[in-house]
C-alpha positions as CSV (number, residue, x, y, z in Angstrom):
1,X,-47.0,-28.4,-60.0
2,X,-45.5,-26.0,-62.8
3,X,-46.3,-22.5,-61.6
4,X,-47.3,-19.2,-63.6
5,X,-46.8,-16.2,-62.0
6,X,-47.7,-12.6,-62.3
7,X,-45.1,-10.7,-64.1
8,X,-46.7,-7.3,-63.3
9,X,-45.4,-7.1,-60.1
10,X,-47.3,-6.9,-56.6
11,X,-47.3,-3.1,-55.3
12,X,-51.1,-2.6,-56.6
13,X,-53.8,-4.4,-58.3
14,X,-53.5,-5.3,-62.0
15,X,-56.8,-5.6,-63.8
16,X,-57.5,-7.7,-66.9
17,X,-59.2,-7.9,-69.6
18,X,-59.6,-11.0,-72.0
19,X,-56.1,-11.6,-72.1
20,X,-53.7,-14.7,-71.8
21,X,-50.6,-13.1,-69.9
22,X,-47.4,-14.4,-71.3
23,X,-48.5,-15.8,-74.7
24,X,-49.8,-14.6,-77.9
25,X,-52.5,-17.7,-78.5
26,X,-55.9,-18.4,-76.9
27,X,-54.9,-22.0,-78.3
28,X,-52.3,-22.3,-75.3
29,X,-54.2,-24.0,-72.6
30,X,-51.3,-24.5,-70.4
31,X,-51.8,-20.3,-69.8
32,X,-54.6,-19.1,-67.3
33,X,-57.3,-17.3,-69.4
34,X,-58.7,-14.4,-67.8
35,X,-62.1,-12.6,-68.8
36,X,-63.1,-9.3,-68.3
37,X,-62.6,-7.3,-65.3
38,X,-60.9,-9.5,-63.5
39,X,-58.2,-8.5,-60.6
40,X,-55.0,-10.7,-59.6
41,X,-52.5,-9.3,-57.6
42,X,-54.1,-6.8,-54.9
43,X,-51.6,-5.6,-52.7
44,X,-53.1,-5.9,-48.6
45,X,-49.9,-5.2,-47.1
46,X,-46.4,-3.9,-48.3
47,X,-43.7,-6.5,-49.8
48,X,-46.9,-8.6,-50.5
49,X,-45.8,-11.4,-53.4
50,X,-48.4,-11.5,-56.3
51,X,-50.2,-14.7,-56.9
52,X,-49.1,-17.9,-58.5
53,X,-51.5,-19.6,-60.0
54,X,-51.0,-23.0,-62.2
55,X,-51.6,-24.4,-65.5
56,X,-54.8,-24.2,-67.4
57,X,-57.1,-21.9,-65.0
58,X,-60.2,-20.4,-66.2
59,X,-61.2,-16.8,-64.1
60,X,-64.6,-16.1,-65.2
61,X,-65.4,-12.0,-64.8
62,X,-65.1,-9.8,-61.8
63,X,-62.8,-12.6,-60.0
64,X,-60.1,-11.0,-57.6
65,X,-57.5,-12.5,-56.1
66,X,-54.9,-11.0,-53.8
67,X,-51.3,-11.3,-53.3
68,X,-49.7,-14.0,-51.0
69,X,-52.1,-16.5,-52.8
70,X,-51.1,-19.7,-54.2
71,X,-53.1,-21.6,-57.0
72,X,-52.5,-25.1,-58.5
73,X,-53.9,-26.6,-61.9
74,X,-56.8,-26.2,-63.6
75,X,-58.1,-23.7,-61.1
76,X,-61.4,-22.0,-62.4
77,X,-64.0,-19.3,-60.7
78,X,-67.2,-18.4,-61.6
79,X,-68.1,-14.9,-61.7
80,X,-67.3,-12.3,-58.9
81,X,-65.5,-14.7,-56.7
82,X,-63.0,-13.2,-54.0
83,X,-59.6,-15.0,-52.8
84,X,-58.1,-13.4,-49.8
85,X,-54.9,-13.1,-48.5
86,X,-52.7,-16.1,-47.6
87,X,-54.4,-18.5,-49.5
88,X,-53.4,-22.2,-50.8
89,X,-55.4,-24.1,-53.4
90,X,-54.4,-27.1,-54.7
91,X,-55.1,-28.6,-58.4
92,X,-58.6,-28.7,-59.5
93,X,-60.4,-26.7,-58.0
94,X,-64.0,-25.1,-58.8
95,X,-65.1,-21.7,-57.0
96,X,-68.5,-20.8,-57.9
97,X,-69.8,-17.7,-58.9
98,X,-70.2,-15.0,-56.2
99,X,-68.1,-17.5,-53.5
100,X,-65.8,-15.4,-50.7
101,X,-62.4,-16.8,-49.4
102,X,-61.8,-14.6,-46.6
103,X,-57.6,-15.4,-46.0
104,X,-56.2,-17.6,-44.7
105,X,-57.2,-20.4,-45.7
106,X,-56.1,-24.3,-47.2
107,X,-58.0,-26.0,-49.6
108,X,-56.6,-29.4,-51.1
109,X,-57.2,-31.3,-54.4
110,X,-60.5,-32.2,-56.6
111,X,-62.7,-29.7,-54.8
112,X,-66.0,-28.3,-56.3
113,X,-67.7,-25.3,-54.2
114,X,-70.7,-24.1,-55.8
115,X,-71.8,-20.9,-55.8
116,X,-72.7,-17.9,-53.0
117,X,-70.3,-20.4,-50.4
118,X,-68.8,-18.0,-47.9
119,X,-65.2,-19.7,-46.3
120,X,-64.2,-17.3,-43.7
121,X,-60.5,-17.1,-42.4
122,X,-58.3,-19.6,-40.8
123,X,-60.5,-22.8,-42.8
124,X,-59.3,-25.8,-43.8
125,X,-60.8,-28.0,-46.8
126,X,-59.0,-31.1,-47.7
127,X,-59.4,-33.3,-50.9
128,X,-62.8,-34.4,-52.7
129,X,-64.8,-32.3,-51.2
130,X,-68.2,-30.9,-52.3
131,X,-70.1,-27.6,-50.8
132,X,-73.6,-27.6,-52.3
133,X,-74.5,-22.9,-53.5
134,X,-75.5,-20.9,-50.2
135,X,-73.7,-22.9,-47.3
136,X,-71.8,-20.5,-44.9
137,X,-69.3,-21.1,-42.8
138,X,-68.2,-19.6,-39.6
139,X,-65.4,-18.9,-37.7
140,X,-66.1,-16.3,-34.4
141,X,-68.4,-18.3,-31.9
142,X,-69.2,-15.2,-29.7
143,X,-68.8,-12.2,-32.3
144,X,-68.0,-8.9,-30.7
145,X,-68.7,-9.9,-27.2
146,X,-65.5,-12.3,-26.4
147,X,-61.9,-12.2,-27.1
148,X,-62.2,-15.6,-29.1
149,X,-59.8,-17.2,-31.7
150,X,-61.2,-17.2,-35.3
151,X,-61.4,-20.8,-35.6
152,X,-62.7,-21.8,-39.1
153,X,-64.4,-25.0,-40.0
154,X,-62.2,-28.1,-40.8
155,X,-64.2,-30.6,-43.9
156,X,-62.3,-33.4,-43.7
157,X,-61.8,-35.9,-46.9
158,X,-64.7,-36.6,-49.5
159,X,-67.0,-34.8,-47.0
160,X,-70.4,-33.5,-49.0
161,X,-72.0,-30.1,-47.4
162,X,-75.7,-29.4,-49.1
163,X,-77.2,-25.8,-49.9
164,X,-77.7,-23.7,-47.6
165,X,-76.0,-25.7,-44.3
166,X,-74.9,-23.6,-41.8
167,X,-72.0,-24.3,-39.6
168,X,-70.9,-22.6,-36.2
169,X,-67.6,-21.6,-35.8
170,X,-64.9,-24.3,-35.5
171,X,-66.7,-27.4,-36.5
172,X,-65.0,-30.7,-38.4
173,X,-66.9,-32.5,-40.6
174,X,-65.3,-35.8,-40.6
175,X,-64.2,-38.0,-43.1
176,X,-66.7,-39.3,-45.8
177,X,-69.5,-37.5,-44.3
178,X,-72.4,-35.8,-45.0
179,X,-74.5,-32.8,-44.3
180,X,-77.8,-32.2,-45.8
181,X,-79.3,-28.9,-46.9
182,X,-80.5,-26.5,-44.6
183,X,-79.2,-28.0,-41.7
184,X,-77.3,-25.8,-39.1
185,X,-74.3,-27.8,-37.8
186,X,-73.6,-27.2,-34.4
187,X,-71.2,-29.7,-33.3
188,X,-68.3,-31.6,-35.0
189,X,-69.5,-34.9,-37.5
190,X,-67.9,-37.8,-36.9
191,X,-66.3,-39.5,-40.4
192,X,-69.2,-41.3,-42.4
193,X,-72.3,-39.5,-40.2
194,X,-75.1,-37.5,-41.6
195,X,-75.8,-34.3,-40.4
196,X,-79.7,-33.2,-40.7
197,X,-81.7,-30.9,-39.1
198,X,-82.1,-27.4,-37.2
199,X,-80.1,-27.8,-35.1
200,X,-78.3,-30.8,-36.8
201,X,-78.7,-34.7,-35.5
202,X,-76.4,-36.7,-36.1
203,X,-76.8,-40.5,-37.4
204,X,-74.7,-42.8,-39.4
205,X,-74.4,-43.0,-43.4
206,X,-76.2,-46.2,-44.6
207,X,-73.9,-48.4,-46.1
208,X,-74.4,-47.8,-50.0
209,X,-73.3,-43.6,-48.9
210,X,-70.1,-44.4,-47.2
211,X,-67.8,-43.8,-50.3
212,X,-65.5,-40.8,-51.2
213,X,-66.7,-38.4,-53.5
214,X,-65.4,-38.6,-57.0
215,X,-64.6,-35.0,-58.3
């Protein structure tokens, strides 16, 4: 994966506007382009390292992304999407506008998250994976009552999540599965399952569904 990183340096935030950093051409697509307002490199913590991000990214406006964030090829954002601290994201990747990575976080390969998606801290999304705009994720089962690990959801391989699911803290979503808009997922999927309902029931894909997504 050949690399591009910041030259600016990480001890604040560098804002850009409709710039390539490192060339003189628009006609280099191997550069990230980068449209107005956008913020790479905010500093959360000192001796943070500024991001990395890969060949051929697009950053829509108002994106920020912090230090200690790495970025693979052909990355691109939507409008006003934020990518916390400790972040990795693999090569082609889609974050929609107005999504939230809270920190923490691993995302894989040939992922598309559509927009208003909030991934909160300490989630893992592997490869092929689609998140349908509005589905939220969770990651404190009891919040400000218990002392309780952030546990963030696990979507395993070429799982599908529809608009507006809503998931409890800590849940995998197996293999191949999927779950349908609306629902509010309340216990792990098993690989090839459908998850449907408030609160989700669980019942197998039919046979023609139990395929990996092609993104």
């Amino acid at each position: 994966m050949a690399l591009f990183k910041n030259p600016w340096g990480s001890s604040d935030k560098v804002n850009f506007k409709n710039i390539f950093f490192g060339v003189d051409s628009q006609e280099n697509i191997n550069q990230p382009k980068v449209y107005d307002n956008v913020t790479l490199g905010v500093s959360y913590k000192f001796r943070s390292k500024p991001p990395i991000i890969g060949k051929n990214a697009l950053l829509r406006s108002n994106t920020v992304i912090y230090n200690d964030v790495e970025i693979g090829n052909d990355f691109q954002t939507g409008h006003g999407v934020l990518v916390r601290e400790k972040t990795y994201i693999g090569d082609k990747v889609l974050l929609g506008t107005n999504t939230v990575v809270e920190g923490h976080t691993e995302m894989g390969n040939n992922i598309s998250i559509q927009s208003n998606v909030y991934i909160p801290k300490n989630s893992l999304i592997e490869d092929h994976v689609f998140v349908g705009p509005c589905a939220c994720f969770t990651n404190d089962r009891y919040p400000l009552r218990v002392d309780y690990k952030l546990k963030g959801p696990i979507i395993r391989k070429g799982a599908s999540v529809g608009a507006n699911a809503t998931f409890l803290s800590g849940i995998e979503v197996g293999e191949g599965a999927m779950v349908a808009a609306g629902a509010i997922v309340t216990r792990d999927v098993p690989p090839y399952y459908l998850a449907i309902g408030a609160p989700a029931k669980l019942k197998p894909l039919p046979k023609h569904f139990k395929t990996l997504n092609k993104i």
